[in-house]
TORNURO-484580 format. One record per residue: residue in one letter; x, y, z of N, C-alpha, C in turn; residue number from 0. Coordinates in steps of 0.001 Angstrom, whole numbers, padded with zeros to 6 digits. Example, Ala and Ser with C-alpha at 12.3 -4.5 7.8 and 13.67 -1.06 7.14 Angstrom:
2
a, 013190, -005690, 007800, 012300, -004500, 007800, 013200, -003300, 007800, 0;
s, 012850, -002250, 007080, 013670, -001060, 007140, 012900, 000030, 007870, 1;
This chain:
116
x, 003985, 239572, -051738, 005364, 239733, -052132, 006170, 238592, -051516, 0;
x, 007210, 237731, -052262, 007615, 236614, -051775, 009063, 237485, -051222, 1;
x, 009635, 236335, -050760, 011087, 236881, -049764, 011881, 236874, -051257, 2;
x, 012101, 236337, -052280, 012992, 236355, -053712, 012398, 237567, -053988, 3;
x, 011252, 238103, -054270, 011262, 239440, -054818, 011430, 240523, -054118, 4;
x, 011483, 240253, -052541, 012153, 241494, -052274, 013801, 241290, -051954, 5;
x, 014182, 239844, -052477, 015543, 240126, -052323, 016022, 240932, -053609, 6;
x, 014805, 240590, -054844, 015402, 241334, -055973, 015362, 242828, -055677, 7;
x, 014503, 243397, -054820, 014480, 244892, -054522, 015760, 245098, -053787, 8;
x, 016520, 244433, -052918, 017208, 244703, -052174, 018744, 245123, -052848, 9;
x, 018681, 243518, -054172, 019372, 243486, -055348, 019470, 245452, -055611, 10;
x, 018945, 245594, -056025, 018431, 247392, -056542, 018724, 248179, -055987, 11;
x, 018766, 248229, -054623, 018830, 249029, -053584, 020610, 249085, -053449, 12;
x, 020699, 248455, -053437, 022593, 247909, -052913, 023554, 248699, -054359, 13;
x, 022471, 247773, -055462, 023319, 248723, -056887, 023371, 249828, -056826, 14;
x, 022341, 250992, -056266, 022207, 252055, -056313, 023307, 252607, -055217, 15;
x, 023618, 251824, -054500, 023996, 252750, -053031, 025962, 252050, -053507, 16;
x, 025790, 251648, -054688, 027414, 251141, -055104, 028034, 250610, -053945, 17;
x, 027056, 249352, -054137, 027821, 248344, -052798, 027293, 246966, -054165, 18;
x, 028365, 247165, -054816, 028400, 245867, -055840, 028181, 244448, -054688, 19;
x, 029065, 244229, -054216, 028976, 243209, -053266, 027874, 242643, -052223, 20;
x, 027329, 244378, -051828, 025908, 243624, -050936, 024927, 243259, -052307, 21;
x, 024896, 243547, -053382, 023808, 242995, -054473, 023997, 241818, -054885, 22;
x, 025061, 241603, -054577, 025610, 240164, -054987, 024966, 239256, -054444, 23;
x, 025500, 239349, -053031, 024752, 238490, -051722, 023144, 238154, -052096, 24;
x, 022673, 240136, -052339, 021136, 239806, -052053, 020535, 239035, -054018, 25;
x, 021514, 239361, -054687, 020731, 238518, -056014, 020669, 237326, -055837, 26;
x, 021748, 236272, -055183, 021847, 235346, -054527, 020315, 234866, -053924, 27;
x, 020081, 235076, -053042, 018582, 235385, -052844, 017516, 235206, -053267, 28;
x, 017618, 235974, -054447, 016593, 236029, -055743, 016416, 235171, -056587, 29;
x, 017516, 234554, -056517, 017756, 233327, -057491, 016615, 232593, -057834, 30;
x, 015567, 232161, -056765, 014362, 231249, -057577, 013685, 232018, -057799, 31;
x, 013641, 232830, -058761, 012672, 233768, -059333, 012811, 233084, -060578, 32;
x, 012089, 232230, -061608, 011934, 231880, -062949, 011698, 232400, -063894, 33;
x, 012697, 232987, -065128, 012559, 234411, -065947, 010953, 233838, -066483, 34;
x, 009987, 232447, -066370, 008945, 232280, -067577, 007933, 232561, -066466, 35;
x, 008733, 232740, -065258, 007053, 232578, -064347, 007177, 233910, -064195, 36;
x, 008369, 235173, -063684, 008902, 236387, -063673, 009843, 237182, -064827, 37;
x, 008857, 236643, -065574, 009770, 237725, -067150, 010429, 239163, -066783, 38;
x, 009520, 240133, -066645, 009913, 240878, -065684, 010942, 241770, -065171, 39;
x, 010630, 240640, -063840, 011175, 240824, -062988, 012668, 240907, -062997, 40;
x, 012574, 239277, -063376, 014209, 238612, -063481, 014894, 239418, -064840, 41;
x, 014207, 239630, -065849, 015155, 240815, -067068, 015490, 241737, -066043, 42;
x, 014662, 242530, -065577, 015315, 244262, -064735, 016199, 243195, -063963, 43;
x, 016143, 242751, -063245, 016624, 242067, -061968, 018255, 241643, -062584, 44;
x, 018341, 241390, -063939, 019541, 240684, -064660, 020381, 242079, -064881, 45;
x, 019775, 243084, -065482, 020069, 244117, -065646, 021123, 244813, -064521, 46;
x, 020296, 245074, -063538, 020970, 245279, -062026, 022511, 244905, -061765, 47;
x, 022126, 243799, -062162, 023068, 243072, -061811, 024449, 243087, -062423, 48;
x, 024197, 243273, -064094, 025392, 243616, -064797, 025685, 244821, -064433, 49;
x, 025318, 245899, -064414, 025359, 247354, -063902, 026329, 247044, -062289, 50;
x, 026034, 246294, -061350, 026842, 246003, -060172, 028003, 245258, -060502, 51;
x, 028000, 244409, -061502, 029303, 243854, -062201, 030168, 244887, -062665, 52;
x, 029749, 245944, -063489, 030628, 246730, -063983, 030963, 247593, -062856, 53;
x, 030022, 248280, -062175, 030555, 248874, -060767, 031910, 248509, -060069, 54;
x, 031930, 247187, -060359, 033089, 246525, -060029, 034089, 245952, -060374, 55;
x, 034078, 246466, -061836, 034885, 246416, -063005, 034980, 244749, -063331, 56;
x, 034069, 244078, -063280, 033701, 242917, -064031, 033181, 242914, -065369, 57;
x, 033905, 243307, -066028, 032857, 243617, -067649, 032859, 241899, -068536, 58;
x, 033838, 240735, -068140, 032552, 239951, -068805, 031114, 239614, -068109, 59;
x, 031499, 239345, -066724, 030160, 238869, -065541, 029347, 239847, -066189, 60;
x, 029929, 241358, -065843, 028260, 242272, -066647, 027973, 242081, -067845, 61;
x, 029042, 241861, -069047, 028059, 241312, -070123, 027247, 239889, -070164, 62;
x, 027448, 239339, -069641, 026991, 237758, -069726, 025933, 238096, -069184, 63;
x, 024932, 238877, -067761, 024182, 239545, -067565, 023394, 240205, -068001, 64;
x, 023934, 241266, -068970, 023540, 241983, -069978, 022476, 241746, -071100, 65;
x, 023836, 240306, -070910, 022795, 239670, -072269, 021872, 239006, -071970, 66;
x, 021689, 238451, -071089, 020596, 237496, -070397, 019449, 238550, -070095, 67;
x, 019343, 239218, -069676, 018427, 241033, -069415, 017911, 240959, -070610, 68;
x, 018836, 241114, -071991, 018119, 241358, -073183, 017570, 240746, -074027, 69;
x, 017910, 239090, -073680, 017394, 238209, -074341, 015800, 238280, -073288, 70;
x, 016051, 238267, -071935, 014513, 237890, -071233, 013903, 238900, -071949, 71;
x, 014308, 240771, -071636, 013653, 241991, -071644, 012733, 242080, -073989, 72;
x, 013574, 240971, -074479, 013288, 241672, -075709, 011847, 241351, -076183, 73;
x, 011378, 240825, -075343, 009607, 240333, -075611, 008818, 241189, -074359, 74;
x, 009397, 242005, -074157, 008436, 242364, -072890, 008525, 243865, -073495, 75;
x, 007174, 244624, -073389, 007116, 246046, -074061, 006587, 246477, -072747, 76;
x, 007799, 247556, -072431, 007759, 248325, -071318, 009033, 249215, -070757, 77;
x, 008308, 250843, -070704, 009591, 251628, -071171, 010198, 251651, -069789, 78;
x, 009893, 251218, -068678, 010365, 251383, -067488, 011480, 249831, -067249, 79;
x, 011305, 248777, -068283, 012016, 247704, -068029, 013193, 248067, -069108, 80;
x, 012902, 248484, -070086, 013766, 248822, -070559, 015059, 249806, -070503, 81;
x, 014644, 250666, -069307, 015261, 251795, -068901, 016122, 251262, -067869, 82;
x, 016304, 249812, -067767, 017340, 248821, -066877, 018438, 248781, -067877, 83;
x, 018111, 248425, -069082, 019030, 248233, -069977, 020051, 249336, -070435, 84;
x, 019404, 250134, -070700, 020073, 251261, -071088, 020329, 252121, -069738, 85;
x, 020285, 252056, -068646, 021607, 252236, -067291, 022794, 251161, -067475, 86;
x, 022560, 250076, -068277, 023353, 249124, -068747, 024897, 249728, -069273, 87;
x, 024160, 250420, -070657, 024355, 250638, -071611, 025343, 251816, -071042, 88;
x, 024817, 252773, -070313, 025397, 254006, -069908, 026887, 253734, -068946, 89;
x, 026592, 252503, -067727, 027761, 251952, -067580, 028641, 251611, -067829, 90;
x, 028322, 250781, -069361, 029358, 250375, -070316, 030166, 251358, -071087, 91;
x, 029997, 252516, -070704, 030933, 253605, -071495, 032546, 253573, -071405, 92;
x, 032782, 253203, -069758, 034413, 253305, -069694, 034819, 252022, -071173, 93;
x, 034265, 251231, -071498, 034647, 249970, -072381, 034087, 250280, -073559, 94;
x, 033460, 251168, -074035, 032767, 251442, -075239, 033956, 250790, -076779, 95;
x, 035173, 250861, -076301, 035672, 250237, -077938, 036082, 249025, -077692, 96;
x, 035464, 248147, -076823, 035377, 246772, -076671, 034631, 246315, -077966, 97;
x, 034764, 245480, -079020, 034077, 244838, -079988, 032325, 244373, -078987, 98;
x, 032502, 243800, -077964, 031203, 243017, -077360, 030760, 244395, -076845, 99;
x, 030934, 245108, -076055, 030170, 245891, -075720, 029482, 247093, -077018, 100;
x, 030050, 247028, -077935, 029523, 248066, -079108, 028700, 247089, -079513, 101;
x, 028662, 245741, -080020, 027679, 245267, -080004, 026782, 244811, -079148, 102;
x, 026969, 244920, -078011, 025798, 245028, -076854, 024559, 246331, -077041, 103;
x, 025510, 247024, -076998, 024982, 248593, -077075, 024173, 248636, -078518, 104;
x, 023979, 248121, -079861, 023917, 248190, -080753, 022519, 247519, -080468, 105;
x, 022852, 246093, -080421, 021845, 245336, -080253, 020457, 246015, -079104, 106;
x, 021252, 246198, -077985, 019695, 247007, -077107, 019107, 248023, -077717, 107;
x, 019459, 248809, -078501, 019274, 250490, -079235, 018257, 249441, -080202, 108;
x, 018496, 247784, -081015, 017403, 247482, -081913, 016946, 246808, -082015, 109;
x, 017219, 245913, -080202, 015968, 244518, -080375, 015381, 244669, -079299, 110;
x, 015144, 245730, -078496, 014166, 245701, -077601, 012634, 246569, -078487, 111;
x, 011648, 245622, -078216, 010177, 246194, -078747, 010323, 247713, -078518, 112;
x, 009193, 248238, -079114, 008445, 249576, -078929, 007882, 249194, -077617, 113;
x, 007854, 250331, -076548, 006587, 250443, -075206, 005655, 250565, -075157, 114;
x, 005027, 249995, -074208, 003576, 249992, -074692, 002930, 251543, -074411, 115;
């Protein structure tokens, strides 16, 4: 396990405990993780991250995130990476009649693969 992937765990840990700010720090961290060498990783890891954006009422930072999650996540078949996205998705509710976020939400519901 390199020190970037457990900063991405740490990333995770911080979102969960709604400390937008310590995830910040620790995605920071994570940063040389390469979405082609860590497909992955870095999709959930992007995911996180918009989810800590909106925590913090950043809704473009979390979409710009968002989308980067779904562009890495939409070649990767796996229902547990995908289940980053759609905590995404569930965040994005206070903004749901935002034009970008209905099509955020639209788009994850039909371009992420089937699981394996």
């Amino acid at each position: 396990m390199t020190h970037a992937r457990l900063a991405a765990d740490a990333t995770e840990v911080h979102r969960d405990l709604e400390d937008p700010k310590g995830a910040f720090t620790w995605n920071s961290l994570a940063e040389p993780m390469p979405a082609d060498r860590f497909t992955c990783a870095t999709g959930i890891r992007m995911a996180v991250l918009a989810t800590s954006h909106l925590q913090n009422h950043e809704l473009e930072r979390g979409l710009t995130a968002a989308n980067t999650s779904l562009r890495i996540l939409s070649n990767i078949h796996s229902s547990r990476a995908h289940s980053y996205l759609h905590d995404v998705t569930r965040a994005l509710t206070p903004w749901k009649r935002h034009p970008e976020v209905a099509d955020l939400i639209q788009r994850t519901r039909t371009e992420l693969p089937a699981a394996a």
